[in-house]
N, C-alpha and C positions, 0 to 999 in steps of 0.2 A: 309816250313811253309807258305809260300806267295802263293805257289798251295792252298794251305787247304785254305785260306781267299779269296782268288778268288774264289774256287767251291760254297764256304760257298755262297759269293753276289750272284751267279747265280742260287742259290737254291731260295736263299729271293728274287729274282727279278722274279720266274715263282709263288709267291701266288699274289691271290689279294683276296681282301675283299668279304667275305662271303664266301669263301670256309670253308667246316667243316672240323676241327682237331680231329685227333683220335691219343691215345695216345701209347706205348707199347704194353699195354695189351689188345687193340683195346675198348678202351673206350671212348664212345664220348665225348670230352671237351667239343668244344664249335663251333662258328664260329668267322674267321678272323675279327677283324673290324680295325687292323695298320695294314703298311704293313713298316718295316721302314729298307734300308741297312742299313749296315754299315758305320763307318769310323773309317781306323786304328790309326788314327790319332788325335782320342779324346781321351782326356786325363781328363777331366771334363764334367759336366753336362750343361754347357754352353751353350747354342744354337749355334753350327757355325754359321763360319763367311760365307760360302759356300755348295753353292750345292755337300751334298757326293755321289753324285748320280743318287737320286733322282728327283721327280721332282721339282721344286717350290713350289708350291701348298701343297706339300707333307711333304717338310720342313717348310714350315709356319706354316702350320695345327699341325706338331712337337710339333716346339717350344711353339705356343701357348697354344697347352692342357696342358705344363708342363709335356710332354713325355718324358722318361718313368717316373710313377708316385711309384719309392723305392727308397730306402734308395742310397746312394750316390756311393759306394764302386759298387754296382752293378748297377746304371745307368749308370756308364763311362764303364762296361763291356758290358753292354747293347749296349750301342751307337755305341763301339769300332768295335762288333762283328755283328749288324744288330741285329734285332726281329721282333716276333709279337703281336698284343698285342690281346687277344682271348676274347670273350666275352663267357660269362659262369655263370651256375647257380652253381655250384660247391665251390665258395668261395663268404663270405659276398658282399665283392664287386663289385661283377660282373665281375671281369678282371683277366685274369692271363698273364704272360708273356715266350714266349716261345724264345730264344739262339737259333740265328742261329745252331750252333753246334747241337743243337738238335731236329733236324728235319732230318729223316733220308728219307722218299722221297715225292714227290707228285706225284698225279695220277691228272686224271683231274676235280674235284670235291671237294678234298680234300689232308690235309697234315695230314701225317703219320711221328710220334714223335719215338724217340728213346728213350724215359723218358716218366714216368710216371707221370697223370693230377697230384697229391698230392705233386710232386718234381717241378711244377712249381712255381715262384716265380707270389706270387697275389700282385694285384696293393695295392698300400696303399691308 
C-alpha cells in the first residue's frame, strides 16, 4: 500500500498548472489550475502544520483558498491522497476535483484520467 501512495505523489508531482485534462472517454475537462500532493497523514481539513511536500508557496496558497473547496468526509480524502483542482466549463462552478488515484498517466501537455469528467467531485 505504501508503493501505490508513493507512485500516486510521483504522478501529482509531474502536473503542473495548465496542463489539459482529458478524461476516460477522451473528453476534454478542463485545465490544471492546483497542483496539490498528498499527505497520508491528514486526518482533517486543517491546514498543516508542515510542508507535505510541496512547496511553501504552494501550501500557503492551499490553505488560503480554503483548498479543497467539499464537503469534509472527502476533503481529508482529498488532502490525504494529493489532487487537482481543474478548471472547467462542465459544472456551475468552474472547478472539479480530480484523486490522485485517478489519474492513470501524463504525456507532456496533458493528464489522462481513469474516470470519468461527470464522476468528478465539483468544488462547492
Amino acid at each position: 500500500m505504501e508503493q501505490q501512495g508513493t507512485d500516486q505523489q510521483g504522478t501529482v508531482s509531474r502536473v503542473t498548472t495548465g496542463m489539459r485534462v482529458v478524461d476516460a472517454a477522451g473528453m476534454d475537462v478542463g485545465t490544471v489550475d492546483l497542483v496539490q500532493r498528498g499527505d497520508p497523514n491528514a486526518v482533517t481539513v486543517q491546514a498543516p502544520t508542515a510542508d507535505p511536500g510541496g512547496s511553501l508557496d504552494e501550501l500557503i496558497e492551499s490553505a488560503a483558498a480554503g483548498e479543497p473547496d467539499v464537503p469534509a468526509d472527502l476533503a481529508a480524502r482529498l488532502l490525504r491522497t494529493g489532487y487537482l483542482k481543474v478548471s472547467t466549463d462542465l459544472v456551475p462552478t468552474g472547478a472539479v476535483y480530480v484523486l490522485a488515484d485517478q489519474i492513470a498517466g501524463i504525456s507532456t501537455d496533458q493528464v489522462l484520467l481513469n474516470a470519468l469528467a461527470a464522476d468528478l467531485p465539483a468544488e462547492d
